[in-house]
Backbone as a printed PyTorch tensor [residue, N CA C, xyz], in Angstrom:
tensor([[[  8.9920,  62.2430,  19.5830],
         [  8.5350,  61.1150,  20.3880],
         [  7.7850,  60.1250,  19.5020]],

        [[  8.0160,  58.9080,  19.5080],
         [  7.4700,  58.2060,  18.7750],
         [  5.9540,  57.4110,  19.1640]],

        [[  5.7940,  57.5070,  20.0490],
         [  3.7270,  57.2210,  20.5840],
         [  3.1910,  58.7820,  19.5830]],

        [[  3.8370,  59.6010,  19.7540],
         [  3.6470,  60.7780,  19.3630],
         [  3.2980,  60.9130,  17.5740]],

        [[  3.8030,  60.2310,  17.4570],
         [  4.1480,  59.8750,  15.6330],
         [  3.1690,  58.9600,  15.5790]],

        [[  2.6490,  57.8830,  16.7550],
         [  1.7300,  56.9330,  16.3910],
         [  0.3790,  57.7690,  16.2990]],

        [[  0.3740,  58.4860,  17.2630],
         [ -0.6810,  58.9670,  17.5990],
         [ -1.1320,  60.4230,  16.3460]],

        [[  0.0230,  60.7180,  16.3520],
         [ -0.6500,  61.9350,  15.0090],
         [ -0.6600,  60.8610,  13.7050]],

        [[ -0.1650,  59.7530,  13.5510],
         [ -0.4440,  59.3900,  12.2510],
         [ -1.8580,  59.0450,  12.2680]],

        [[ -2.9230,  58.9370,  13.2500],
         [ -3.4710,  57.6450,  13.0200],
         [ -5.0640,  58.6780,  12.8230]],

        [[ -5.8580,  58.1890,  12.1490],
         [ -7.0800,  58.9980,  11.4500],
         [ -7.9260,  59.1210,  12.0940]],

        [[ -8.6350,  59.9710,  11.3520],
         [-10.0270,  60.7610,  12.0980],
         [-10.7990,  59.7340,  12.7920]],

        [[-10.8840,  58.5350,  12.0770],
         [-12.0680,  57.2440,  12.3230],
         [-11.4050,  56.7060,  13.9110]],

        [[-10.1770,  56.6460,  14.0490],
         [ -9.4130,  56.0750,  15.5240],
         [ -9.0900,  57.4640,  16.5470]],

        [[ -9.8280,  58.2780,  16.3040],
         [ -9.4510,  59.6820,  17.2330],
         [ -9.7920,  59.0170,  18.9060]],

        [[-10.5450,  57.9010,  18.8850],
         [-10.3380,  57.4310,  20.1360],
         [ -9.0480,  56.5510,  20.9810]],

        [[ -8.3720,  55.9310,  19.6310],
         [ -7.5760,  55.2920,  20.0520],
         [ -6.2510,  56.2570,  20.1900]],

        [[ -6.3450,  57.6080,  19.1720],
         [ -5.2880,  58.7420,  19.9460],
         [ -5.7040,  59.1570,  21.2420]],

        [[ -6.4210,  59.5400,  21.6210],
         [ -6.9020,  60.1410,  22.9280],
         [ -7.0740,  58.8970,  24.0300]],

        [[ -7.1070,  57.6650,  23.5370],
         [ -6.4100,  56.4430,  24.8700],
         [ -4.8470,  55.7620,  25.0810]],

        [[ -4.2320,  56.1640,  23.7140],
         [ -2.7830,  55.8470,  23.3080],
         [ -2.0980,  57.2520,  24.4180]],

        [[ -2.4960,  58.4750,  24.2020],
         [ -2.2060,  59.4600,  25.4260],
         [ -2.2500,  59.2630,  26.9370]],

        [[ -3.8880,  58.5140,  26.7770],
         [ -3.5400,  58.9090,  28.6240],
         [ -3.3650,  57.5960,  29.0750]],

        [[ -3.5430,  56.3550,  28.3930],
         [ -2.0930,  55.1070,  28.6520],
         [ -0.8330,  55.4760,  29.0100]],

        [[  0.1450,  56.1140,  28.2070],
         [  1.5020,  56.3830,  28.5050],
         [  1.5720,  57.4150,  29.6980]],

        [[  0.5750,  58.1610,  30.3220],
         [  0.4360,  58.4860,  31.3900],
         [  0.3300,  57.8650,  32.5690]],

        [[  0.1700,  56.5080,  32.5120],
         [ -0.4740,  55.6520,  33.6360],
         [  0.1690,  55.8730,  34.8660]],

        [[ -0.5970,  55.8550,  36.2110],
         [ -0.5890,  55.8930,  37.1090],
         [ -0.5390,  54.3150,  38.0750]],

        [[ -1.1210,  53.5810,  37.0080],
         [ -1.4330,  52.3660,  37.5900],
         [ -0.1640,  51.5460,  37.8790]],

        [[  0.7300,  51.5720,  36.6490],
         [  1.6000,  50.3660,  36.5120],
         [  2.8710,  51.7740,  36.9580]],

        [[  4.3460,  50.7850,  37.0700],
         [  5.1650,  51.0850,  37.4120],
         [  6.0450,  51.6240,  35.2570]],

        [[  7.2170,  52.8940,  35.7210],
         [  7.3950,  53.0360,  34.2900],
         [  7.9850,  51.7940,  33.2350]],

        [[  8.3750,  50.5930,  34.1320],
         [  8.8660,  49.4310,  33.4390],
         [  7.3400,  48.5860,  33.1260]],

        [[  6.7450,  48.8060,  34.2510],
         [  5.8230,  47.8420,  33.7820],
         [  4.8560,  48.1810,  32.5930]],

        [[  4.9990,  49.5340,  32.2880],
         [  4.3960,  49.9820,  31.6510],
         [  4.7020,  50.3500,  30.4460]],

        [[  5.9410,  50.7780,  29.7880],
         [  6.7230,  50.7300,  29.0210],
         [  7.2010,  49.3050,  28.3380]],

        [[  7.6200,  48.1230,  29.1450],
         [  7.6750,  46.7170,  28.9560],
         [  5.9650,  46.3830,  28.4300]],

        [[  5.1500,  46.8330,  28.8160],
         [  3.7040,  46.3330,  28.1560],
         [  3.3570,  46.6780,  27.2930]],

        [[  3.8020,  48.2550,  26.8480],
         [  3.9020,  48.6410,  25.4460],
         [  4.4450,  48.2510,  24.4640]],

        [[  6.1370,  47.9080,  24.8600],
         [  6.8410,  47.2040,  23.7090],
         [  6.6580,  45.6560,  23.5640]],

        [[  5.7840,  44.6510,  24.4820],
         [  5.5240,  43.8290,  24.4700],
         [  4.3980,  43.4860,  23.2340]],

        [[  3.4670,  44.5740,  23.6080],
         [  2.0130,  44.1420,  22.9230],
         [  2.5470,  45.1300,  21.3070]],

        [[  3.3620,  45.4340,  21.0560],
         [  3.5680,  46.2280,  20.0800],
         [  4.0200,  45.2320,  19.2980]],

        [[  5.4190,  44.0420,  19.8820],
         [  5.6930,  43.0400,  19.1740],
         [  4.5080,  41.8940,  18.7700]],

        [[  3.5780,  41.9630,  19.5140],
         [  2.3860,  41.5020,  19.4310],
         [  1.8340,  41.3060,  18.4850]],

        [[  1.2570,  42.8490,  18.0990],
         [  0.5730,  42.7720,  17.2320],
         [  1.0830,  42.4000,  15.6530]],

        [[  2.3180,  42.5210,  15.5740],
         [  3.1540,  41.8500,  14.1060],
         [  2.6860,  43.1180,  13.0790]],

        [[  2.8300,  44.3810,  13.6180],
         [  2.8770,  45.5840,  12.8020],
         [  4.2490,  46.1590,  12.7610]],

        [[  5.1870,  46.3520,  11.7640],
         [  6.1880,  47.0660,  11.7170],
         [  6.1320,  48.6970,  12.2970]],

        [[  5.2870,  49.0130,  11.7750],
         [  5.4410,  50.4340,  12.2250],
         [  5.3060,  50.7390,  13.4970]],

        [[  4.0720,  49.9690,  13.7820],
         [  4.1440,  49.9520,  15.4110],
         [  4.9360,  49.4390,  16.1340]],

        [[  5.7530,  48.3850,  15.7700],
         [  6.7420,  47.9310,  16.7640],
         [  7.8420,  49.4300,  16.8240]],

        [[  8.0680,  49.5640,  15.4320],
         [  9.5160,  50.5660,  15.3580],
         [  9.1150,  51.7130,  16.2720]],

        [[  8.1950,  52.3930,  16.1430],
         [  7.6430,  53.4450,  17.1680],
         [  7.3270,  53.4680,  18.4690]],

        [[  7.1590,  52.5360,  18.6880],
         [  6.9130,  51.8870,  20.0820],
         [  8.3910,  51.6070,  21.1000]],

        [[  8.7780,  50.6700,  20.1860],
         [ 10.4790,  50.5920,  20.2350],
         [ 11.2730,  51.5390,  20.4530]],

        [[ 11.5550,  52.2480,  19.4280],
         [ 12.0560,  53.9210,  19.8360],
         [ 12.1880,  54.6090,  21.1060]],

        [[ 11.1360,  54.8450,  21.6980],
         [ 10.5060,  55.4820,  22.7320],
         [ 10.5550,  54.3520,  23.9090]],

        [[ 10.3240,  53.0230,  24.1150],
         [ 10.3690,  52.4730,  24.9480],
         [ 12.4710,  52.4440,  25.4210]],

        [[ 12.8330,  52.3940,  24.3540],
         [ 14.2170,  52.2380,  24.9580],
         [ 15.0230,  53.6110,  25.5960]],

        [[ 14.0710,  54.5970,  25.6190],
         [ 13.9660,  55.5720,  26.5830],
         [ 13.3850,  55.6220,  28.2920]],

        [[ 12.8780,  54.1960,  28.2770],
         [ 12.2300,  54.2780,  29.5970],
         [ 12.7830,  52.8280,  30.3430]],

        [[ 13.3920,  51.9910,  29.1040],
         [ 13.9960,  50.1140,  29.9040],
         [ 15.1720,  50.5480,  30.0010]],

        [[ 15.5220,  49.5620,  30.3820],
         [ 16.7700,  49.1680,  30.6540],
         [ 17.3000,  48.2170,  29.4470]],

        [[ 18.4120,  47.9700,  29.3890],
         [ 18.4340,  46.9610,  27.8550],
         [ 18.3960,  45.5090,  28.1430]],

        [[ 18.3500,  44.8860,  29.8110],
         [ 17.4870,  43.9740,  30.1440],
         [ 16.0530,  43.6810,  30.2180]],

        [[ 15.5720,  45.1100,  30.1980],
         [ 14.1970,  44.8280,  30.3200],
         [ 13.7530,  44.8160,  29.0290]],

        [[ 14.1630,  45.4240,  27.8930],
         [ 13.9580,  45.4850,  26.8260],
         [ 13.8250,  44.2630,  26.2260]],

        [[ 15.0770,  43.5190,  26.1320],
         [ 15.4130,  42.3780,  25.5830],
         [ 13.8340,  41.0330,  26.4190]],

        [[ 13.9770,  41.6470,  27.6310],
         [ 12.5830,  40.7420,  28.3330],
         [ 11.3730,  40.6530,  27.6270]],

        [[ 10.8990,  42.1840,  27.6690],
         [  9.7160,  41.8980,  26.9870],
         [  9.5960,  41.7880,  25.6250]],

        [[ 10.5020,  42.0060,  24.9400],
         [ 10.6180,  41.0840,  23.2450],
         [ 10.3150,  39.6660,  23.7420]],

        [[ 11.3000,  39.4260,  24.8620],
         [ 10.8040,  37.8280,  25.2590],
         [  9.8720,  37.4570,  25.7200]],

        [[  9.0700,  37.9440,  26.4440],
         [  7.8630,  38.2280,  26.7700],
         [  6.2950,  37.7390,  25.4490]],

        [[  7.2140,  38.6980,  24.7050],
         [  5.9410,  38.9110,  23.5030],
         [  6.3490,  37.1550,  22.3930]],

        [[  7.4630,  36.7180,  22.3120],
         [  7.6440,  36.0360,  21.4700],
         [  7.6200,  34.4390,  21.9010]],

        [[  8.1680,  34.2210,  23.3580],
         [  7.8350,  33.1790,  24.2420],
         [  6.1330,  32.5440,  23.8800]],

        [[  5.3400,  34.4710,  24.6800],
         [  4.0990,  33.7680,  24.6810],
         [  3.7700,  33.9150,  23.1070]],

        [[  3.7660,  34.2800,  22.1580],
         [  3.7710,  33.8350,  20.8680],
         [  3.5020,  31.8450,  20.6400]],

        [[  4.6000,  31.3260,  21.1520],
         [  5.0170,  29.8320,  21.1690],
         [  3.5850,  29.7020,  21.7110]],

        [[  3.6370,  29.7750,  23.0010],
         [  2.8280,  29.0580,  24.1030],
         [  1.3790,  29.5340,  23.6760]],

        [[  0.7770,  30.4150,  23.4800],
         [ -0.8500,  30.8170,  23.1490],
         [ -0.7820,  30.0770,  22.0220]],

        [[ -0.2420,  29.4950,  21.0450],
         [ -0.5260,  28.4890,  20.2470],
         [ -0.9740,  26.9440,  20.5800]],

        [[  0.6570,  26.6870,  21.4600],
         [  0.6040,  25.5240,  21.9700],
         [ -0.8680,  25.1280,  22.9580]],

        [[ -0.8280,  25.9030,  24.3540],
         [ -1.9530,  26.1920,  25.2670],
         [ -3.3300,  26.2160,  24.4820]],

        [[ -3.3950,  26.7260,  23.5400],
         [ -5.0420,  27.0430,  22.7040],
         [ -5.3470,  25.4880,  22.3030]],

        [[ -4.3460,  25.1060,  21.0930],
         [ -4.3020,  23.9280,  20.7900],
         [ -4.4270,  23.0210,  21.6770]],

        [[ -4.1520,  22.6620,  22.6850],
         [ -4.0030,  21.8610,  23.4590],
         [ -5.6990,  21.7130,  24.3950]],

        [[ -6.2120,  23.2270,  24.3670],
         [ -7.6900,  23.6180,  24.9990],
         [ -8.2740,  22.6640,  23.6060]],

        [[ -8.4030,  23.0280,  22.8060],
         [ -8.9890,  22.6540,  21.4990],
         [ -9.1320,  21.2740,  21.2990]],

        [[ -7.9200,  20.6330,  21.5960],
         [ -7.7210,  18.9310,  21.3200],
         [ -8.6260,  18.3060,  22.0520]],

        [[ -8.4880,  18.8590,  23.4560],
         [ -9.7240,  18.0660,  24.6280],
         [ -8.5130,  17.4760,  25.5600]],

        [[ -9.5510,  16.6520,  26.1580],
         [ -9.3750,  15.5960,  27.6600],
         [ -7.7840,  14.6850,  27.0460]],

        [[ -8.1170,  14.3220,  26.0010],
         [ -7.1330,  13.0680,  25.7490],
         [ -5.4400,  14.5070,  25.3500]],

        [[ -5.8180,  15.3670,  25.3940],
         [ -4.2610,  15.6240,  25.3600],
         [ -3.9890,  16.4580,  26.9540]],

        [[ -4.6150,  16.6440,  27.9850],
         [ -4.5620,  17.2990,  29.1510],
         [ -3.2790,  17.1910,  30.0160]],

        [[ -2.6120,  15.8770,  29.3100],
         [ -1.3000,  15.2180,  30.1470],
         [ -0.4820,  14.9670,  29.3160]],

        [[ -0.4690,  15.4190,  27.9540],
         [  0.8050,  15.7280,  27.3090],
         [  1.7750,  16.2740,  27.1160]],

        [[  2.9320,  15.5790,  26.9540],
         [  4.6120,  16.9360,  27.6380],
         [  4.4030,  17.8170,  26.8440]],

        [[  4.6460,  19.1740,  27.0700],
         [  4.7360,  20.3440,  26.0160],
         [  5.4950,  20.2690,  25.3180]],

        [[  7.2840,  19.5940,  25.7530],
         [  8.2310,  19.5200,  24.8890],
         [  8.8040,  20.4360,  24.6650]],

        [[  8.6290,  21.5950,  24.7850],
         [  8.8880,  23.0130,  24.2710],
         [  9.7550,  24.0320,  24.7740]],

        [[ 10.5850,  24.4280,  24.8490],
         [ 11.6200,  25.2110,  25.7230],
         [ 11.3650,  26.6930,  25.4380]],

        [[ 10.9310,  26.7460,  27.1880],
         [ 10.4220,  28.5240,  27.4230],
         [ 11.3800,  28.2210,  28.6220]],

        [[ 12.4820,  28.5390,  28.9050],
         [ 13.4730,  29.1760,  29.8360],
         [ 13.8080,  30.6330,  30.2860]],

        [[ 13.2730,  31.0680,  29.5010],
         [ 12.7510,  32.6600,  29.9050],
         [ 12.2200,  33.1070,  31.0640]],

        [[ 11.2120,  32.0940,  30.7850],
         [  9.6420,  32.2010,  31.9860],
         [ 10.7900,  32.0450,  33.7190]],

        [[ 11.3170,  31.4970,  33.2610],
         [ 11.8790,  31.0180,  34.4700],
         [ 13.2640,  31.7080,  35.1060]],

        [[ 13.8550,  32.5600,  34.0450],
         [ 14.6720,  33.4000,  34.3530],
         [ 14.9840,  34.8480,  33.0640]],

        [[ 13.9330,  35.4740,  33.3920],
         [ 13.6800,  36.5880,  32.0840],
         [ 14.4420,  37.7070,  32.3920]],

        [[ 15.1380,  37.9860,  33.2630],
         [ 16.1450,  38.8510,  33.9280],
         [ 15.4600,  40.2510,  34.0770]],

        [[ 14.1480,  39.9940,  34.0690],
         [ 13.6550,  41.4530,  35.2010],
         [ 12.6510,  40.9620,  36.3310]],

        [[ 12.1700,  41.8040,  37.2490],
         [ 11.2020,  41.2840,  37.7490],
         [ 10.6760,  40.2930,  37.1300]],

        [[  9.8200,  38.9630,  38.1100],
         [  8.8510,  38.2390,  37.8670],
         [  7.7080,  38.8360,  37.4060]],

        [[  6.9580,  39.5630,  38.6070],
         [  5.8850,  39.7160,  38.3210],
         [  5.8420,  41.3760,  36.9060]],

        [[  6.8430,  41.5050,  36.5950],
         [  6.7620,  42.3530,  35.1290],
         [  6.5650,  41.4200,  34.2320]],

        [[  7.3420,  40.8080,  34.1580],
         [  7.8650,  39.7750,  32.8470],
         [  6.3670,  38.6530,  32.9860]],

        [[  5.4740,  38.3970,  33.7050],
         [  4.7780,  38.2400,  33.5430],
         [  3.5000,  39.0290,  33.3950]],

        [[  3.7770,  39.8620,  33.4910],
         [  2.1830,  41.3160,  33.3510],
         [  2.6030,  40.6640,  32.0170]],

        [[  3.6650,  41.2060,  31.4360],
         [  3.7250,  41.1530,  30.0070],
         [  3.5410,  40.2360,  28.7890]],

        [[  3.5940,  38.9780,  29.7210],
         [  2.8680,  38.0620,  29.1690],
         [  1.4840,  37.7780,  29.3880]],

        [[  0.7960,  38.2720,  30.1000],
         [ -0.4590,  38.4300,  30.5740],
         [ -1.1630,  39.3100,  29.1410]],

        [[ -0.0990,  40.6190,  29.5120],
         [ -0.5480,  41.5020,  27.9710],
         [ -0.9260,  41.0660,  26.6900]],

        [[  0.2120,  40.2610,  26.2550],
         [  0.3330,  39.5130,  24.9450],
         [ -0.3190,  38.3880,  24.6240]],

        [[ -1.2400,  37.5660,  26.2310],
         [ -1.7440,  36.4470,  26.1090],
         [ -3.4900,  37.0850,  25.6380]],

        [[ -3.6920,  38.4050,  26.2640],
         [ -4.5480,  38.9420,  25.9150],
         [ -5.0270,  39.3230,  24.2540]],

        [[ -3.7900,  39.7610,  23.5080],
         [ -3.6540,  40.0070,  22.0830],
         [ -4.0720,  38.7680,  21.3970]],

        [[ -3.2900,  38.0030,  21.7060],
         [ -3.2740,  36.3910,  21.5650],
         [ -4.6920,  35.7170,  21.4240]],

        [[ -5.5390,  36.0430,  22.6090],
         [ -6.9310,  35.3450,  22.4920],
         [ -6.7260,  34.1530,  23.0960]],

        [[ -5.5860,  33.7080,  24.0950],
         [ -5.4240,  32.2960,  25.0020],
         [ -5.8250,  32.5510,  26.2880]],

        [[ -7.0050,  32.4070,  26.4790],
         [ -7.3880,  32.0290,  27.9960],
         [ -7.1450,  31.8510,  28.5840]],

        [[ -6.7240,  30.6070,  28.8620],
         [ -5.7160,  29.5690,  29.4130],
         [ -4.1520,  30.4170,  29.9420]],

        [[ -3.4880,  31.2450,  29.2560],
         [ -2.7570,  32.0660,  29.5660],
         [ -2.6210,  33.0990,  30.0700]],

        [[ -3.8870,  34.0190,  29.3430],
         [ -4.3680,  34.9470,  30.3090],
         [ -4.6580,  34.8820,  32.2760]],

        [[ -5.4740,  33.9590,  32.3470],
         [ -5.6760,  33.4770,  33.3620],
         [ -4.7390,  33.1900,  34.4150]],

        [[ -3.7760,  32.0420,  33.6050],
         [ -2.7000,  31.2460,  34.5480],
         [ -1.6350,  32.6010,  34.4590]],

        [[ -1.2780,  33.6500,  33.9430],
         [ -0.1620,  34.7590,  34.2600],
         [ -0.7420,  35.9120,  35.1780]],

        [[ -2.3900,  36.0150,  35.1480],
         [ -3.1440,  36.6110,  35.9540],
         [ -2.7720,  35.9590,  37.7820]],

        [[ -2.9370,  34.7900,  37.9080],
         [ -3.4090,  34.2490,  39.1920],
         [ -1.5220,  34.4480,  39.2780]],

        [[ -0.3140,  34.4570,  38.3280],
         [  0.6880,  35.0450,  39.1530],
         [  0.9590,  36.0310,  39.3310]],

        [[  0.6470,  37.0470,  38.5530],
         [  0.7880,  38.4200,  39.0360],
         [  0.2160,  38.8840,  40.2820]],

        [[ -0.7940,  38.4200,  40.6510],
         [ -1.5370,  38.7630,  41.5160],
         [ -0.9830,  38.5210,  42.9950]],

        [[ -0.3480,  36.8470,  42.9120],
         [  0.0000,  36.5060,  43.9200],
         [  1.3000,  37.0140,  43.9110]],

        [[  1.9420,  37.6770,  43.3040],
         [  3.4580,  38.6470,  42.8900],
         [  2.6220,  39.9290,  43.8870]],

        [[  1.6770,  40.3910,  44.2870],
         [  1.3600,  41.6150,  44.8380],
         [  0.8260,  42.5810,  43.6140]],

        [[  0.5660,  42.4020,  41.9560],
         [  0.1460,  43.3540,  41.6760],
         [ -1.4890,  43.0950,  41.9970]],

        [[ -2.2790,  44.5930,  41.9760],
         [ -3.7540,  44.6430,  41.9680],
         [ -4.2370,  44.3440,  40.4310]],

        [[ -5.5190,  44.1620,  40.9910],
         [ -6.4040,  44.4250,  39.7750],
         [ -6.1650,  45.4810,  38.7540]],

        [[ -6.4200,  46.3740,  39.4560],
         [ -6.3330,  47.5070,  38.7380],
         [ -5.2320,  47.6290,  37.7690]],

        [[ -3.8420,  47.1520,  38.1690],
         [ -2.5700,  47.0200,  37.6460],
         [ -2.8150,  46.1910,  36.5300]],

        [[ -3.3720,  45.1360,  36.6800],
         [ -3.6910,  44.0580,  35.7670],
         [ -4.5810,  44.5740,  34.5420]],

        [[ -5.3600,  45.6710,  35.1390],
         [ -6.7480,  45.6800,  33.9170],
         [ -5.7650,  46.8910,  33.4500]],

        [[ -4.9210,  47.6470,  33.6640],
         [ -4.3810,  48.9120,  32.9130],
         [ -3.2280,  47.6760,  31.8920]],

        [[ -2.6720,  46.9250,  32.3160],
         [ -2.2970,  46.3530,  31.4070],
         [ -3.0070,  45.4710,  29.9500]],

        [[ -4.2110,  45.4610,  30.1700],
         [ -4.9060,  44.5610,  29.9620],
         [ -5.4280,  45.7780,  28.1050]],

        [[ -5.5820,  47.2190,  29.1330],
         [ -6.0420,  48.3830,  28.3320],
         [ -5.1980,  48.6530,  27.6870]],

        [[ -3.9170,  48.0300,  27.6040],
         [ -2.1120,  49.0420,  27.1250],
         [ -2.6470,  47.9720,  25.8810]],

        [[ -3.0580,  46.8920,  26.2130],
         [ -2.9550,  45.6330,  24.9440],
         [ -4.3270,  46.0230,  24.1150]],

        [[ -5.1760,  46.5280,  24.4300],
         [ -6.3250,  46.5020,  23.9580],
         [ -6.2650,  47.6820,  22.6450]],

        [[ -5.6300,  48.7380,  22.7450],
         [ -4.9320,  49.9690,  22.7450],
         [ -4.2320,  50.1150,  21.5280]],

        [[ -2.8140,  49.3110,  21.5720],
         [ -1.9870,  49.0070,  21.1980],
         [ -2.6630,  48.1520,  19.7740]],

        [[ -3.0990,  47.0310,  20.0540],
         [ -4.0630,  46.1660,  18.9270],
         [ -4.8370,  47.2860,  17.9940]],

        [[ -5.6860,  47.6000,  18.8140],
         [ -6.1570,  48.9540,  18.2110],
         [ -5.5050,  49.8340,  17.2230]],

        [[ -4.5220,  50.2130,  17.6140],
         [ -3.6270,  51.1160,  16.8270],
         [ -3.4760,  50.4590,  15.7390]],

        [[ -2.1920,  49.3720,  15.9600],
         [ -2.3330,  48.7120,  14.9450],
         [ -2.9960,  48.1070,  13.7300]],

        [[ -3.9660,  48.0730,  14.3230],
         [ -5.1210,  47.8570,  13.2380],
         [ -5.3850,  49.2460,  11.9050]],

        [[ -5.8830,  50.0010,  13.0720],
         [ -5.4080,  51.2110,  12.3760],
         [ -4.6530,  51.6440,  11.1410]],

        [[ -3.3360,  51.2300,  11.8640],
         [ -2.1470,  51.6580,  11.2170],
         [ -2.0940,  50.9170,   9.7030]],

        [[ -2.7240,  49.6610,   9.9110],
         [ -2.8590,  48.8240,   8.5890],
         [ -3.7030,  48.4550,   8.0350]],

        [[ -4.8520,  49.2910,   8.8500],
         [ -5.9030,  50.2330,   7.4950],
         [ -5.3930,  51.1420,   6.3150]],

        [[ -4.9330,  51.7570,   7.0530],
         [ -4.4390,  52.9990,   6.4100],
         [ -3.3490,  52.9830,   5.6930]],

        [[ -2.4780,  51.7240,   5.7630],
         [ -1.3820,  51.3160,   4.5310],
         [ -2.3460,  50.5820,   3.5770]],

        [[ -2.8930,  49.9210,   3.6610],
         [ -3.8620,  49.6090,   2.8830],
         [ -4.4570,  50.1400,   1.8270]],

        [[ -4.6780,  51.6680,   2.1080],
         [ -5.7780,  52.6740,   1.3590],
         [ -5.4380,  53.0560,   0.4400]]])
């Protein structure tokens, strides 16, 4: 199993982030797409090879190869946009009404659920550090019917995941 491989690789100093990388992939909260899609989302996220490949592995045990292909889109869409969106927070008042220009057609037809394909950008907007995104994929999920709770376990899959990663490229490092 490859969480399995993440999780025994990763050192004495992150023994917390093995013992939350475990009872994440357990979740109760999210559905197995939504939850699996948030893993391989925030995995592309973080721009760690190892973690994507391991993550990857194991997630295409639990998607579908639409959902798969989603939350790559998911993770790389909001990639674009937490740039654009930040920048745009950053510039001020005088850019508030400027066209984005930018083609995210995804958002609008990502071929799984809505409110997945947006957790998952919710996830990645979290990695990201865009507010502005976080927020605005929050107030749709919500009104999609997921809870809080759904939201903050996703919120923990990203927190998690970053974590690891970090980790992981400590320790190539050494």
């Amino acid at each position: 199993m490859s969480i399995e491989n993440l999780r025994s690789g990763l050192p004495e100093y992150a023994k917390d982030q093995k013992l939350n990388l475990g009872s994440l992939t357990r979740s109760t909260e999210l559905s197995e797409q939504q939850l699996w899609g948030t893993l391989l989302a925030c995995a592309a996220a973080t721009r760690n090879d190892t973690v994507l490949a391991e993550v990857s592995e194991e997630a295409k045990e639990h998607l579908s190869e639409e959902a798969f292909e989603a939350a790559l889109g998911a993770a790389t869409v909001m990639a674009m946009n937490n740039v654009a969106y930040r920048a745009k927070h950053f510039l001020g008042d005088d850019f508030a009404n400027v066209k984005f220009g930018l083609r995210m057609n995804i958002i609008g037809k990502p071929g799984v659920e809505k409110a997945d394909f947006e957790l998952w950008s919710m996830a990645v907007s979290t990695i990201n550090g865009c507010e502005n995104c976080v927020t605005a994929h929050d107030k749709v999920v919500r009104e999609e019917g997921l809870t809080k709770e759904q939201v903050w376990e996703a919120v923990k899959v990203a927190a998690v995941i970053q974590a690891v990663a970090q980790a992981v490229q400590i320790e190539a490092a050494r």
